[in-house]
C-alpha positions as CSV (number, residue, x, y, z in Angstrom):
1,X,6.7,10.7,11.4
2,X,5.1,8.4,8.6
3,X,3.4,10.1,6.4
4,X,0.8,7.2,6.6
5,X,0.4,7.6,10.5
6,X,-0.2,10.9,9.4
7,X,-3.1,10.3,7.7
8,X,-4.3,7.2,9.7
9,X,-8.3,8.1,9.3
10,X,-7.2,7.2,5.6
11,X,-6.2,3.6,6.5
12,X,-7.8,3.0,10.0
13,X,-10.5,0.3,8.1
14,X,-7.2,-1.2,7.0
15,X,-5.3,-0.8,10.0
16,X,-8.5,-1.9,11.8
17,X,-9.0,-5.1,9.5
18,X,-5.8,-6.2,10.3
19,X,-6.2,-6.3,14.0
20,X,-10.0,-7.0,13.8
21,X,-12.3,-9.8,13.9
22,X,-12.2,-10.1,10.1
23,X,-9.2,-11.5,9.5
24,X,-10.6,-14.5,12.2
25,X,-13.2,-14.9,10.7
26,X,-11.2,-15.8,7.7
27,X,-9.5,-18.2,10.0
28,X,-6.3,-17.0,10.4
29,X,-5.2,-15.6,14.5
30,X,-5.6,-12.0,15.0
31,X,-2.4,-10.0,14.8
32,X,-0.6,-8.1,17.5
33,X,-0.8,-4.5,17.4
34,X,3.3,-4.2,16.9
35,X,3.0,-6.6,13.8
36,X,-0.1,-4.7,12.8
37,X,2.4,-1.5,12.7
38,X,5.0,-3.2,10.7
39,X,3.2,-4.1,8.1
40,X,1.1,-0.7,8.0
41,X,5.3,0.1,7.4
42,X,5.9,-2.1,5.1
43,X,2.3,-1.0,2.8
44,X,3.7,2.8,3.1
45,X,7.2,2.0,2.2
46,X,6.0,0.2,-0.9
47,X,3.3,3.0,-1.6
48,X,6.0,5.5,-1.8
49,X,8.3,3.5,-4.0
50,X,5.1,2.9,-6.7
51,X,4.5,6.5,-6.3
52,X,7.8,7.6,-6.9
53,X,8.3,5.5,-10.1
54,X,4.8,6.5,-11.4
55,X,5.9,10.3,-10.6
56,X,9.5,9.4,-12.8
57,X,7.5,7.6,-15.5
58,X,5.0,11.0,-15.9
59,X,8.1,13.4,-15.7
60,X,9.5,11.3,-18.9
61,X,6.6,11.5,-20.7
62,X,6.6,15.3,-20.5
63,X,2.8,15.2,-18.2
64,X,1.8,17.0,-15.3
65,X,-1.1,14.7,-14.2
66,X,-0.2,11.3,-12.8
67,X,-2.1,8.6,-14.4
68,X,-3.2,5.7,-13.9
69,X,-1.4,4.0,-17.1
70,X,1.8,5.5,-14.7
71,X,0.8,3.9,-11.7
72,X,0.2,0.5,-14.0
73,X,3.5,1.2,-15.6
74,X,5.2,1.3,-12.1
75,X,3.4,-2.2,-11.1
76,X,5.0,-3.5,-14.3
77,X,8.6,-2.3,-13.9
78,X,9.0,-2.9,-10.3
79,X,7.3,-6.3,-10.9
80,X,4.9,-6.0,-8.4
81,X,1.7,-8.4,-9.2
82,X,-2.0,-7.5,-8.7
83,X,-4.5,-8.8,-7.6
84,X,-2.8,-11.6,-5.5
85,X,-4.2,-12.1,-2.2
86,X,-2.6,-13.5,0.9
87,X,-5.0,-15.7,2.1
């Protein structure tokens, strides 16, 4: 089980976004349930991978907390881009 299912009251305005009237009002078509699922998939697979490399980038600087300079860090060497949006 996903550890995002999981915790689906977490993500259900994201989940419900997705499949909801807001993305047509933004004029793009509604998305099917299925494709709504593989791309809740696809957010938790890439979650975990940014978490994981924030976790290894704390560990080598000798901290217990995860920061958010980690979490940055991780953005930065998995050359992931903020603050683009799809539409």
């Amino acid at each position: 089980m996903s550890i995002l299912k999981e915790k689906k009251e977490l993500f259900s305005s994201f989940f419900e976004s997705v499949t909801g009237d807001e993305i047509c009002a933004a004029g793009q078509p509604a998305l099917d349930k299925d494709v709504a699922e593989l791309l809740l998939s696809d957010l938790e697979t890439k979650l975990l991978e940014i978490l994981q490399e924030g976790k290894k980038i704390m560990r080598h600087s000798k901290r217990h907390v995860l920061t958010t300079g980690d979490v940055d860090a991780s953005f930065k060497k998995l050359t992931i881009k903020v603050g683009q949006s799809a539409f």
